[in-house]
N, C-alpha and C positions, 0 to 999 in steps of 0.2 A: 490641567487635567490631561490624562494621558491616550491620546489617542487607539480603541481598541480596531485593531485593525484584521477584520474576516474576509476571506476570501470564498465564495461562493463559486464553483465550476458553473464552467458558460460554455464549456466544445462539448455540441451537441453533436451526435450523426448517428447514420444507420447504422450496424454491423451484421452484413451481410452472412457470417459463420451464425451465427444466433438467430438471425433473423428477425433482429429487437432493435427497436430502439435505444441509444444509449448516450450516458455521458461520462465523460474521459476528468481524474480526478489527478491534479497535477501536484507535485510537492504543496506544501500550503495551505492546500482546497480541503474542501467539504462539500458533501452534498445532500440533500435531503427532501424523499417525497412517499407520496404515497401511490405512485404512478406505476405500473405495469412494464417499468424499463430496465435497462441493466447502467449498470455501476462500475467502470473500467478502472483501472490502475498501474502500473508495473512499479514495483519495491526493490530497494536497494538493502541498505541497513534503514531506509525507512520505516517504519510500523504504518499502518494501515487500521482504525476500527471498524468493523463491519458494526451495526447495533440497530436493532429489529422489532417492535412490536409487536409478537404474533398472531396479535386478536386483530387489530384494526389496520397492520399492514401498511403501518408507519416504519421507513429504515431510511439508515444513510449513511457516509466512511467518510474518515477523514483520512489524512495524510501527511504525517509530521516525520520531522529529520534530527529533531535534537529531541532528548527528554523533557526538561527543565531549564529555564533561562532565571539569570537573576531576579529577583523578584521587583525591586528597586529599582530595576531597568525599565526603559519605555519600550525598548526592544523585546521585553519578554512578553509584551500583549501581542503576537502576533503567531499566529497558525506555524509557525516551524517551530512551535514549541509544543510537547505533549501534554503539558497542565491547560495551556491555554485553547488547543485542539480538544481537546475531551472536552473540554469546558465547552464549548461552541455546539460541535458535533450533539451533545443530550439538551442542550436549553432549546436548539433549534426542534428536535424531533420531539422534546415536551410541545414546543406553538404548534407542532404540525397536528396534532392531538393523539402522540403519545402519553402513555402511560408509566411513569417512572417504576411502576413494582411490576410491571411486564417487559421490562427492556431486557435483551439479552444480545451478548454480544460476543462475534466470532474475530479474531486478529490473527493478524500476518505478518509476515517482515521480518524486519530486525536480520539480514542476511550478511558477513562480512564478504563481500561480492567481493572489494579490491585487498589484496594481498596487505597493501596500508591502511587500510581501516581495522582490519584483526589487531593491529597492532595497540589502536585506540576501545573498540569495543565498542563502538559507535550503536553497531547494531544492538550490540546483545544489552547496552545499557537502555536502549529505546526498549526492548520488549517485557525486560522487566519492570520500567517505570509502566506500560501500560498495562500489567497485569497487577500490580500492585493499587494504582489507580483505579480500577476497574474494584476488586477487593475491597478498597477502601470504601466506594459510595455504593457495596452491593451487587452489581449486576452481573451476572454470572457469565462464564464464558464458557461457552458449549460447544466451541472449535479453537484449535490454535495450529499455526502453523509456522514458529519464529524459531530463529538462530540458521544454523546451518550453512552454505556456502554459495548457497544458490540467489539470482535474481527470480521473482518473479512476477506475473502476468494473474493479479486479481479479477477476475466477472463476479459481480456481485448484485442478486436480484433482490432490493429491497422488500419486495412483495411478500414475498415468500421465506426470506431468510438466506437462500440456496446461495452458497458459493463455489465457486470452479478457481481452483489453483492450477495454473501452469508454471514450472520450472522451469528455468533453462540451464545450459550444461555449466557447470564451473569456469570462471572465464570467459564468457562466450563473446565473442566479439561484437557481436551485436548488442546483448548487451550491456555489457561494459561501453559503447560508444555513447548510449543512450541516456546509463547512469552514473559516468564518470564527471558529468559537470557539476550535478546536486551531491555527488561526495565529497567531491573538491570544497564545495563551500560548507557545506556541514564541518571538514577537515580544518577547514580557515575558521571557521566560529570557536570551535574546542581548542585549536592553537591560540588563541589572541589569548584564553583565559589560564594556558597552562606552558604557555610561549617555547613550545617546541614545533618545530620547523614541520608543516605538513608534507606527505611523501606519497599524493597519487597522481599515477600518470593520468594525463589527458589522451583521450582515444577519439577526441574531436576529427573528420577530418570534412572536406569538404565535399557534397552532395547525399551527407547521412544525418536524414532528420534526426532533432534533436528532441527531445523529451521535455523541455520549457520553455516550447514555441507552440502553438498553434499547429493542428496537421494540417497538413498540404492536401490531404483528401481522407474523405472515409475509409475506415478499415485500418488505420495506420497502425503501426507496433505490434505486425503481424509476424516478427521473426522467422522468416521463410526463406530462412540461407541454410544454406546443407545441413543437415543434421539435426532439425530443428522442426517438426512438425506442425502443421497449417490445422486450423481447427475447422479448416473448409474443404478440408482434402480427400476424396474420398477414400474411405477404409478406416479414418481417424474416428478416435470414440465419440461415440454418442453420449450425448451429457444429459440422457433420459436416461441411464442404466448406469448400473455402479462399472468405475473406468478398471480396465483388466490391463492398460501397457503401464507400464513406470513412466512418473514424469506429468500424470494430469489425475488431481485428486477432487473427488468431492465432500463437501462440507455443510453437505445438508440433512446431514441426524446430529449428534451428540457428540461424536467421533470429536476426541480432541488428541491431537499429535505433536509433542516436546520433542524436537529433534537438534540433540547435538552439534555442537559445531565441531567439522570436521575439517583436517585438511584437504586443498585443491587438487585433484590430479591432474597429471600435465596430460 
């Protein structure tokens, strides 16, 4: 028998900008409650589902890096894959005592962030297998936020449904350092099955946490190097009003957004 293997997010902390409680969902994970806290993430050509019960205030997001794994594989029971992530993500928030004909659900991602992953499609094939999936067993999607060139910065209040998307700029050094190790391997998985040489640079260097460790303290993957806006800064939008600068959107009506993948500007 083949070992199903879930991954359940465990980095708990404050987040001082929100002033909420929250937990931090790492490639892999999942999470799911019915708690009053927020729902952290940053996405690469990751996908992200946010998916909500709006009566009883059951929600939760997963976070997967491939679409589809072999089926035949023992490998493919595991949360980097999008059939087996979905799969997880609704059975858990049915036990939490959702309701399957009220679930709705808003997704993200799918970004070709490194210049070698456009190459593959990594992203853009993540966001249509979860739209497709999602189609398939019904649940409607009442935000989207996928394709495009951008990294970004998920908050997502299971409570209420509310989601806050952060951008960052094309490129951005930061994040690129952050999501260049989980592309790298997503990169390695898709070469093993189509045996063409993966081509992204590593942006690792030494004293720049990394995104599939554990943070060093609360608030982490706050991107507060120039150019880059702090959600704790004063004068930065308030995420009680609809957001007026470019670069911080919110997701908490209907509002669904298809946006293009474009080229990188230097």
């Amino acid at each position: 028998m083949v070992a199903r293997l879930e991954a359940r997010a465990t980095r708990h902390y404050f987040d001082s900008a929100f002033q909420s409680q929250a937990v931090k969902v790492l490639p892999n994970e999942y999470y799911v409650t019915d708690e009053d806290i927020m729902i952290s993430t940053v996405l690469g050509s990751c996908v992200a589902a946010c998916i909500h019960d709006p009566v009883n205030g059951v929600g939760g997001m997963n976070h997967f890096m491939l679409p589809e794994g072999d089926m035949q594989s023992p490998a493919s029971a595991t949360m980097r894959y999008g059939a087996f992530a979905m799969e997880v993500l609704i059975n858990e928030l049915l036990k939490a005592g959702a309701s399957r004909e009220r679930l709705e659900a808003k997704v993200f991602g799918g970004g070709a962030v490194l210049s070698a992953m456009q190459q593959m499609n990594i992203g853009e094939r993540n966001g249509q297998f979860v739209l497709n999936y999602l189609r398939t067993e019904g649940i409607p999607v009442k935000a989207q936020d996928l394709g495009d060139v951008h990294a970004r910065r998920i908050n997502y209040f299971p409570r209420d449904g509310r989601v806050m998307v952060r951008k960052m700029a094309p490129h951005h050094q930061r994040a690129e350092e952050i999501i260049a190790k989980r592309e790298q391997a997503a990169a390695e998985s898709v070469q093993a099955k189509t045996h063409s040489p993966p081509r992204v640079e590593r942006f690792a260097r030494p004293g720049v946490e990394r995104f599939d460790r554990p943070a060093a303290r609360p608030g982490v993957e706050r991107f507060d190097r120039p150019g880059v806006e702090r959600f704790d800064r004063p004068g930065v939008e308030r995420f009680d009003r609809p957001a007026t600068r470019p670069g911080v959107e919110r997701f908490d009506t209907g509002v669904t957004r298809r946006r293009k993948p474009e080229t990188a500007g230097g």
